[in-house]
N, C-alpha and C positions, 0 to 999 in steps of 0.2 A: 607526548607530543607537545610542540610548543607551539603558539598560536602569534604572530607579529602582532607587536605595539600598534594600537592604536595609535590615527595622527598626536600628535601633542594639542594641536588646535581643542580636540576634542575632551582632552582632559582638562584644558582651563573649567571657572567656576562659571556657569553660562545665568545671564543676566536679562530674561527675558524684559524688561521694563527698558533695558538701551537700548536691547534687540530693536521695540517695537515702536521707540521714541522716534525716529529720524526718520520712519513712513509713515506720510501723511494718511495714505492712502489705508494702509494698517490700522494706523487710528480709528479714521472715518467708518472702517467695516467694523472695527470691536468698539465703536462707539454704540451704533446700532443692534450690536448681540445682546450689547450689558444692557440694554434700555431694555429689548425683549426680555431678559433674563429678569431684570427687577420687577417690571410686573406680573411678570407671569408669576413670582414667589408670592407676590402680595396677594394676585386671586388664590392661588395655591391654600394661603394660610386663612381668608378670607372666610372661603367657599370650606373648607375643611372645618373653622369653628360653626360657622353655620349650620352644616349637613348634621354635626353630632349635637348640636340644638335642638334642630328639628325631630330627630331621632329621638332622642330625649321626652320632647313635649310630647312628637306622637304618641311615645307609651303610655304618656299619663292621662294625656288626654283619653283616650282609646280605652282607658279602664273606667275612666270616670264613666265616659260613653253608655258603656255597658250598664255598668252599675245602676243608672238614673230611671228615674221609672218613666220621663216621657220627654219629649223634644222641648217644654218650658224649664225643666231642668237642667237641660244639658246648656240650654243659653247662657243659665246663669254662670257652668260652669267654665265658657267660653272665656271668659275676661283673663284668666288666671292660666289659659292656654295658648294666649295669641300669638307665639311665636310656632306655632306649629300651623304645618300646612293644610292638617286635616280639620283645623278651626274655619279657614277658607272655604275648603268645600264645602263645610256643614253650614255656612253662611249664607251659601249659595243655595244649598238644599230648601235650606229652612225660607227663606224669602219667598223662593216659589210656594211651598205649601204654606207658609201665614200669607198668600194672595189667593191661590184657590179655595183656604177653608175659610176664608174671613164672611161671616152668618152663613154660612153653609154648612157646617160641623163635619165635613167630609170632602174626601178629596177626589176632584174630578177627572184629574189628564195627569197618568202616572208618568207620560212618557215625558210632559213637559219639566215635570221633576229628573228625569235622566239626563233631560239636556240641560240645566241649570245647572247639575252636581258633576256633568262631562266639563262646562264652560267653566267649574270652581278647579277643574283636575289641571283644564289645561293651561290656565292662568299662573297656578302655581310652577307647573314646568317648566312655562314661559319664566318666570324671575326664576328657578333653581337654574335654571342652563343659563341664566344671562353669564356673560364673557366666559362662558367656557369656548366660545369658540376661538377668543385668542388665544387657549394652549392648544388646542389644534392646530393655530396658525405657527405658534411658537416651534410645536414640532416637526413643524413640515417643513418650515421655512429656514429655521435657522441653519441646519448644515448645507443649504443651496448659499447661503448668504457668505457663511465661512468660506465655502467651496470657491466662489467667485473672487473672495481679497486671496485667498491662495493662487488662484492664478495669476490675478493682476497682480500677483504680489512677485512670483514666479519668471513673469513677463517682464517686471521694471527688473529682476538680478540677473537673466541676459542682457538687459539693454544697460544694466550698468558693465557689465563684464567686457562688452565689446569694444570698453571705453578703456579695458584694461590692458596693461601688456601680458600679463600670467591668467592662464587659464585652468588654474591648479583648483583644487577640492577647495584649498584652504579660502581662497577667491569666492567661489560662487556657494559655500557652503553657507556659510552666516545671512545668506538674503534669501536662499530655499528655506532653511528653519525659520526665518522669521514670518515668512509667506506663511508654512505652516501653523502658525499658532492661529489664526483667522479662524482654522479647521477645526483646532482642538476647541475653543471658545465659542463657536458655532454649535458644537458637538456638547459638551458643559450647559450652554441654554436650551438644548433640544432635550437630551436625553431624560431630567425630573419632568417638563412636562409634558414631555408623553408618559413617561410611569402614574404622574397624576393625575394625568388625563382622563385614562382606562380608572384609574380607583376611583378617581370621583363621577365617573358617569355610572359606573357600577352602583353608588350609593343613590342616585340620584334615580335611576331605575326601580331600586328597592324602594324608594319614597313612592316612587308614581304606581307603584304598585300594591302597595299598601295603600294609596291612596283610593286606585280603583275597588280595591277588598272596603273599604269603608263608605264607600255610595252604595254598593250593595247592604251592607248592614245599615246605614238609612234609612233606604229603601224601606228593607222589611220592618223595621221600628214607625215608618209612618206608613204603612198598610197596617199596621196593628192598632194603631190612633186615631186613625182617619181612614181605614175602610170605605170604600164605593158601598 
């Protein structure tokens, strides 16, 4: 079975960059994708060296932790952990209890150490989530934004066509494809950050959660020091 030739239009070498030079309007929409597009890469690569920092310090810290035989220890061994988030907490932990034991050698109001080492949890979350919520925004927004220079785009190659005498493929063909690249580059900024989206909220989960497993080992490290 033989299959008819394609237009010949179509087989030229297609030159997206002349396609999309002579609309303004083209422009102006993949001006604004690329601009989402570049930052969203930069938190991307940001937030990713970050996370496996954190990660990183938490283990060490968290063994040291263990290891130490009481809460003046573990300060000192705070210096040498500050890029981890669980140094935060314990910042927050330890302030409350060196104000409840200060000449009282025991510790008064356990609950007020929960909410000190909650306000160290959620301090931290607050800075791990900062600007992730523009890959949210990136994902959601950028194939609306494509979508819209496609139609306008769509919209100026009938209104050039009417201006034509031929209404042939070859005509109105080259202002539809160009329309559609709006879509593809819309599509291009969405698609990594939504993938990094979901990865990095998933790590940033696993921190606050490990976070919250280490106010509880606090906890029971100063009811064994500081006893009612």
């Amino acid at each position: 079975m033989s299959f008819p030739a394609p237009p010949a239009f179509l087989l030229q070498d297609v030159n997206i960059w002349s396609m999309i030079q002579g609309s303004a309007l083209t422009l102006a929409v993949m001006g604004v994708l690329i601009c989402f597009s570049i930052y969203s890469w930069t938190i991307i690569f940001s937030k990713w060296a970050a996370l496996r920092g954190a990660r990183s310090t938490n283990d060490r810290f968290l063994r040291a932790f263990r290891k130490s035989s009481g809460l003046e220890a573990v300060v000192v061994a705070t210096e040498r952990y500050r890029p981890s988030p669980l140094v935060t907490v314990f910042d927050f932990g330890y302030e409350e209890v060196e104000r409840q034991v200060r000449g009282k050698n025991k510790l008064t109001n356990r609950s007020a150490v929960e909410r000190a080492l909650q306000i160290g949890v959620s301090e931290e979350m607050t800075r791990l989530e900062r600007n992730m919520s523009w890959l949210a925004t990136t994902a959601t927004a950028s194939p609306f934004i494509g979508l819209l220079g496609t139609v306008l785009g769509i919209i100026q190659a009938f209104m050039d066509l009417s201006t034509q005498q031929s209404t042939s493929l070859k005509t109105v063909g080259p202002g539809i494809a160009e329309a559609l690249i709006a879509t593809a580059v819309g599509l291009m900024a969405a698609i990594p950050a939504a993938i990094f989206y979901n990865l990095l909220s998933t790590r940033i989960r696993d921190i606050g959660t490990r976070m919250d497993d280490f106010a509880l080992e606090f906890l029971n490290m100063v009811e064994r020091g500081f006893g009612e």
